[in-house]
N, CA and C of each residue as an Amber inpcrd file, in Angstrom:
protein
   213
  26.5570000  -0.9630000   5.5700000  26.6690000  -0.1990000   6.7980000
  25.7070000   0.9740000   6.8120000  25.3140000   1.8870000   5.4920000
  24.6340000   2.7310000   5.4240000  22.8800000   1.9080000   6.1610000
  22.7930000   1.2200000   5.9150000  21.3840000   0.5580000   6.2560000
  21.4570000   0.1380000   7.6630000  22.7570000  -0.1890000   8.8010000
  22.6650000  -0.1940000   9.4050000  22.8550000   0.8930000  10.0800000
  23.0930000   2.1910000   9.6160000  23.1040000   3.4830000  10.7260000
  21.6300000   3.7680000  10.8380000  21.0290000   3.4230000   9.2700000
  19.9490000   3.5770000   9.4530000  18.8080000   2.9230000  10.0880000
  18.7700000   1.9520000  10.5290000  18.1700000   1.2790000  11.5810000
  18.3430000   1.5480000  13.0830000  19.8560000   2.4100000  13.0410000
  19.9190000   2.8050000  14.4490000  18.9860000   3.7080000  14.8140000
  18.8000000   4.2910000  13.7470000  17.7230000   6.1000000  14.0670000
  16.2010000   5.7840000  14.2000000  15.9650000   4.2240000  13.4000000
  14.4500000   3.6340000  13.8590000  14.3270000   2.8700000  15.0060000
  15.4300000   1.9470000  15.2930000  15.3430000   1.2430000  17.0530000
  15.8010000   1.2510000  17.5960000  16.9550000   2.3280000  17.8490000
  18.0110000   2.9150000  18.7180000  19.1460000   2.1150000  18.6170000
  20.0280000   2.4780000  19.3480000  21.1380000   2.2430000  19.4140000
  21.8220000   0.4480000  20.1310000  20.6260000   0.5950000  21.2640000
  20.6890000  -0.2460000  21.7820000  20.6400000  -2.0780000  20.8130000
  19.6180000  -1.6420000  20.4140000  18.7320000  -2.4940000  19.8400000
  19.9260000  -2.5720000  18.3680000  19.9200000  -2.1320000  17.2980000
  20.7650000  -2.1600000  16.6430000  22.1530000  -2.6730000  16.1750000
  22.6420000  -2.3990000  18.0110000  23.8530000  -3.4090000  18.3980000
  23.9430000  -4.6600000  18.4150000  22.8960000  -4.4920000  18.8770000
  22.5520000  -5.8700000  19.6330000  22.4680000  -7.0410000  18.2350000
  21.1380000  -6.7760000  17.1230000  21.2120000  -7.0250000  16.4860000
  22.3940000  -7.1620000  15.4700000  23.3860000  -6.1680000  14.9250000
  24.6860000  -6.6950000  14.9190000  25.6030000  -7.4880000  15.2660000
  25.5690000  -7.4480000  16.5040000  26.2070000  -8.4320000  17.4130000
  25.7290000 -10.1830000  16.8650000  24.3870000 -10.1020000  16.9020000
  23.6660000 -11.0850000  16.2590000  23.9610000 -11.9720000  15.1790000
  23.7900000 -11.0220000  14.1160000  24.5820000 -11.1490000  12.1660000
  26.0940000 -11.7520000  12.3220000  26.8980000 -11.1450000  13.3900000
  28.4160000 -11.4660000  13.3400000  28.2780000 -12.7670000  14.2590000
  27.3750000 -13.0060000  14.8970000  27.7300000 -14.1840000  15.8070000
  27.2130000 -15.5870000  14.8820000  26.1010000 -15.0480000  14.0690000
  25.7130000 -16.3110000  13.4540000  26.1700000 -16.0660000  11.4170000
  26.8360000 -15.2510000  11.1530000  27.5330000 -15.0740000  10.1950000
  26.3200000 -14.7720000   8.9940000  25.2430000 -14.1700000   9.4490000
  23.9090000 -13.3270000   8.4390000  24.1580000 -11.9830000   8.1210000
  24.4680000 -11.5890000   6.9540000  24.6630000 -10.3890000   6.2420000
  24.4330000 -10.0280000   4.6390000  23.2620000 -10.9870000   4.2770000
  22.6780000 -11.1960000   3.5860000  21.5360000  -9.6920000   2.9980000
  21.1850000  -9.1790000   2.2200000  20.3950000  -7.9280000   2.3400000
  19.0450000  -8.5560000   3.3640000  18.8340000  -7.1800000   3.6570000
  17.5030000  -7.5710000   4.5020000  17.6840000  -8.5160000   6.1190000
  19.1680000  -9.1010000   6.2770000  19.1270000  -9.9270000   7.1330000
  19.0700000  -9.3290000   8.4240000  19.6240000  -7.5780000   8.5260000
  19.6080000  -7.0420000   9.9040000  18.3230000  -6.6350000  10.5530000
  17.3700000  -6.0520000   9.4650000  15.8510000  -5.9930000   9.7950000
  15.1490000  -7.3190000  10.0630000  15.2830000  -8.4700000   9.6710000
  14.4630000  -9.5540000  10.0680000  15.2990000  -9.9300000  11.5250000
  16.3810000  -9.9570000  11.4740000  16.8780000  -9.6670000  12.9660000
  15.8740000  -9.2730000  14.1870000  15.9310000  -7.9440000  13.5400000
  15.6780000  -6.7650000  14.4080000  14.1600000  -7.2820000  14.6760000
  13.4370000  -7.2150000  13.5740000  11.9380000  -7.7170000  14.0070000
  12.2290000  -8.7150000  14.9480000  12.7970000  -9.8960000  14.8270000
  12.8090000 -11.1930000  15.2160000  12.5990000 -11.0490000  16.9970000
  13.6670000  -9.9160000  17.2070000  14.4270000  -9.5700000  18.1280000
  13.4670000  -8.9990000  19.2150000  12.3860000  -8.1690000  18.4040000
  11.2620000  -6.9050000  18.7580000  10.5070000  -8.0720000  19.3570000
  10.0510000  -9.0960000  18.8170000   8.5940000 -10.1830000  19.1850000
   9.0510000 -11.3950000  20.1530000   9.9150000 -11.4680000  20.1380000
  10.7660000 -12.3810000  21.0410000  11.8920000 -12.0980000  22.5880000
  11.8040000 -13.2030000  23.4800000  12.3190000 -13.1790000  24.6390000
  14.0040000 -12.4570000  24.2770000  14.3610000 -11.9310000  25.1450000
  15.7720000 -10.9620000  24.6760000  16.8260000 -12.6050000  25.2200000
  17.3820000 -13.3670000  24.3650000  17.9150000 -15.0050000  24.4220000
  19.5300000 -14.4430000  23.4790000  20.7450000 -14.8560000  24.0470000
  21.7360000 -14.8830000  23.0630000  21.2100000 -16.3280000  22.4560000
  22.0690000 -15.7780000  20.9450000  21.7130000 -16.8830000  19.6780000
  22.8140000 -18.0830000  20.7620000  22.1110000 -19.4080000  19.9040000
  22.7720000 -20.7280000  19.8920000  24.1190000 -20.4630000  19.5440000
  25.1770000 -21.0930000  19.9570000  26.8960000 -21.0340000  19.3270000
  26.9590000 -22.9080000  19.7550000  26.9730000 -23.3610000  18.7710000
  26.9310000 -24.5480000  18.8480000  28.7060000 -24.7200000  18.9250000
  28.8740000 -26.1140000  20.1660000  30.5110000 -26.5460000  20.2010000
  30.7730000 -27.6640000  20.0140000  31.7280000 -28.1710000  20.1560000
  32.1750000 -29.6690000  19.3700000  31.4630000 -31.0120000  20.1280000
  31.0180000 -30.7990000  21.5410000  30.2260000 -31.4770000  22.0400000
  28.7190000 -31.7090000  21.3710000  27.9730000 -30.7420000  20.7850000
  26.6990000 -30.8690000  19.9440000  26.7460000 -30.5880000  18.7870000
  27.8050000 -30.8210000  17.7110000  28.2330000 -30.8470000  16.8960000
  27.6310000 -32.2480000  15.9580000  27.3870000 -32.1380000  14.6750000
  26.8270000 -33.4810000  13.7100000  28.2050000 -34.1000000  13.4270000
  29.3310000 -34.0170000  13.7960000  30.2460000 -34.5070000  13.1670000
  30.4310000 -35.9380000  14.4880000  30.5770000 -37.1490000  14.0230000
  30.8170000 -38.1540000  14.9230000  32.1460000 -38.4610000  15.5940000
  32.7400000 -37.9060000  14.9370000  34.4050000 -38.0920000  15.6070000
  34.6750000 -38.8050000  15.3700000  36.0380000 -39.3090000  15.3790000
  37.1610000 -40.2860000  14.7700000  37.3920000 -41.7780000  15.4920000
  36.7640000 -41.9400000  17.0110000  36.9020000 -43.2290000  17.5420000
  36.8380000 -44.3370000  16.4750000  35.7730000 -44.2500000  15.3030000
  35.8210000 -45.3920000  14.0930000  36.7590000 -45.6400000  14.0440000
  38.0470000 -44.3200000  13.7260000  39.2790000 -45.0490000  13.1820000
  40.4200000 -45.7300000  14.0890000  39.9170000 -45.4600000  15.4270000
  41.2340000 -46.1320000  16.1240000  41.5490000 -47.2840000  16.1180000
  40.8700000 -47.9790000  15.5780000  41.5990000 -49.5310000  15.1590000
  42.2960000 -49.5510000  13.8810000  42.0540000 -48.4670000  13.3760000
  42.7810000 -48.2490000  11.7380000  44.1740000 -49.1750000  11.8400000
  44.2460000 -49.9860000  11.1760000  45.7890000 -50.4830000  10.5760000
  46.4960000 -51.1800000  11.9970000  45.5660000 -51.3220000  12.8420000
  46.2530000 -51.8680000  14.3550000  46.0090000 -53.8430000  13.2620000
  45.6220000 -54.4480000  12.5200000  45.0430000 -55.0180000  12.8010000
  46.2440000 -56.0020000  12.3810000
């Protein structure tokens, strides 16, 4: 947290949040992960991150099994 007050006082407040907001949405809190954020953030279109849902999800779902044990 100390590193993130301190980033507030280099790209404001705004920006900072935002980037937070970021880390918690895609679960990055890794050292260094709020500044590559923040750069990321600086060079790029202002876009909320991807939140991927069960519709675009890699998992195929269970239809395989509905014949399970019918047989």
């Amino acid at each position: 947290m100390a590193d993130a007050v301190a980033l507030v006082r280099l790209y404001g407040a705004a920006d900072a949040h935002r980037a937070l907001g970021t880390a918690a949405t895609v679960g990055r809190f890794a050292e260094d992960d709020l500044l590559s954020i923040l750069d990321h953030q600086g060079e790029h279109d202002r876009v909320e991150p991807v939140r991927r849902g069960e519709i675009h999800g890699l998992q195929p779902g269970t239809s395989a099994w509905s014949g399970f044990g019918s047989a």
